[in-house]
N, C-alpha and C positions, 0 to 999 in steps of 0.2 A: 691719703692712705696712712697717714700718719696719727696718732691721738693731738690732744686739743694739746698740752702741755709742750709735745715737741713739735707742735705747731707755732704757739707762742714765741718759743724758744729761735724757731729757725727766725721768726720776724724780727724779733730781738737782738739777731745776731747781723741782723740785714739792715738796721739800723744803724746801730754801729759801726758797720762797713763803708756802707753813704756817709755818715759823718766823717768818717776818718780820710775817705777818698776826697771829700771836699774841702775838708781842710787844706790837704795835700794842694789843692787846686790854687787853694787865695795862697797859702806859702809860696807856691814857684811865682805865683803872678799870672797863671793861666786866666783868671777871674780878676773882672776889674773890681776894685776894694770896695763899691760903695752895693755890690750885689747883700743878698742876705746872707747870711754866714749859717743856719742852720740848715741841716737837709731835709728838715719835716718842714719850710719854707716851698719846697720845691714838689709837689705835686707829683708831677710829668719830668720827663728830658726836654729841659728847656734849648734852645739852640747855641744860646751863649755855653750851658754845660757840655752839651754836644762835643761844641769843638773845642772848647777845654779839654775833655778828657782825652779828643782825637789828637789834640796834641801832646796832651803827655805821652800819649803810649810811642807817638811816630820822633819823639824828643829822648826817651829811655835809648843809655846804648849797645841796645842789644841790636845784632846781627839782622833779623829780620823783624819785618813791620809784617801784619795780614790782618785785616780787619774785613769779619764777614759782609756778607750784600746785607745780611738783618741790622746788625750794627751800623751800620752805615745809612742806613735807612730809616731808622729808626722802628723797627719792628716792634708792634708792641709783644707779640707772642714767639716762641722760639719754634726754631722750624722744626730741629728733629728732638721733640719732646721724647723723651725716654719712657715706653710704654709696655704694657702686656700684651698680652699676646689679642685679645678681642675687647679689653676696655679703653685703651688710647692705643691704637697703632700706631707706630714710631712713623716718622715721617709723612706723617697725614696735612699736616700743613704747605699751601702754597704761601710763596710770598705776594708781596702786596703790588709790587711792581714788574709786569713782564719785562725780559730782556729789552723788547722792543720800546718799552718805557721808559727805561735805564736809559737810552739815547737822546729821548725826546724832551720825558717830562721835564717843565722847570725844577722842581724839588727837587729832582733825583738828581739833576744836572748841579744844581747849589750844593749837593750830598759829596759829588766827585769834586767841583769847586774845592770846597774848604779841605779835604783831603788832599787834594793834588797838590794847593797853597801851604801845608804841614809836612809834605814830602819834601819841596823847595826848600822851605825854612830851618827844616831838620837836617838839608845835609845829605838826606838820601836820594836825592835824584841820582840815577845812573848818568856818569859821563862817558861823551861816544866815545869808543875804541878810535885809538889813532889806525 
């Protein structure tokens, strides 16, 4: 819904973004050093960036951690795409994993895996009340 030029523009700006956030990634050490260094390298969301970036976010010290089921999952499409009124209906999207999948599947279980293991490591486990 946009013209070509601020289409460009948004792509351009979403390059930069990925570059910048990867950077970010080999500086903390989240990325081991011998990965590629640029982001037009990287295709897709690799697994190694995955949990890079899930670590940086649940390592920031900020007060709460929430990272969506899409996120987490690696969603390639957003759930509640922002639409009109009869050309994209806002939340037309299901996600790719049923609840009941969420329990079972191995991926999704690898998904809560490496999350649960950056909860640990970060600090933020809740400890029990005395």
């Amino acid at each position: 819904m946009i013209d070509e030029p601020g289409y460009q523009s948004q792509i351009e700006s979403r390059a930069r973004d990925k570059q910048k956030m990867l950077d970010v990634l080999f500086e903390t050490g989240l990325l081991p050093p011998d990965l590629p260094r640029l982001a037009a390298d990287y295709p897709e969301l690799s697994a190694e960036l995955h949990n890079a970036i899930v670590g940086f976010l649940a390592l920031t010290p900020s007060q709460l951690l929430a990272i969506n089921q899409e996120d987490l999952t690696k969603e390639l499409e957003q759930q509640n795409l922002p639409g009109t009124t009869w050309q994209y209906p806002n939340w037309g999207r299901k996600m790719r994993l049923s609840v009941e999948q969420l329990r079972q599947d191995p991926q999704a279980r690898g998904f809560t895996a490496m999350f649960a293991n950056w909860i640990v490591k970060s600090g933020r486990r809740n400890q029990p009340a005395d």
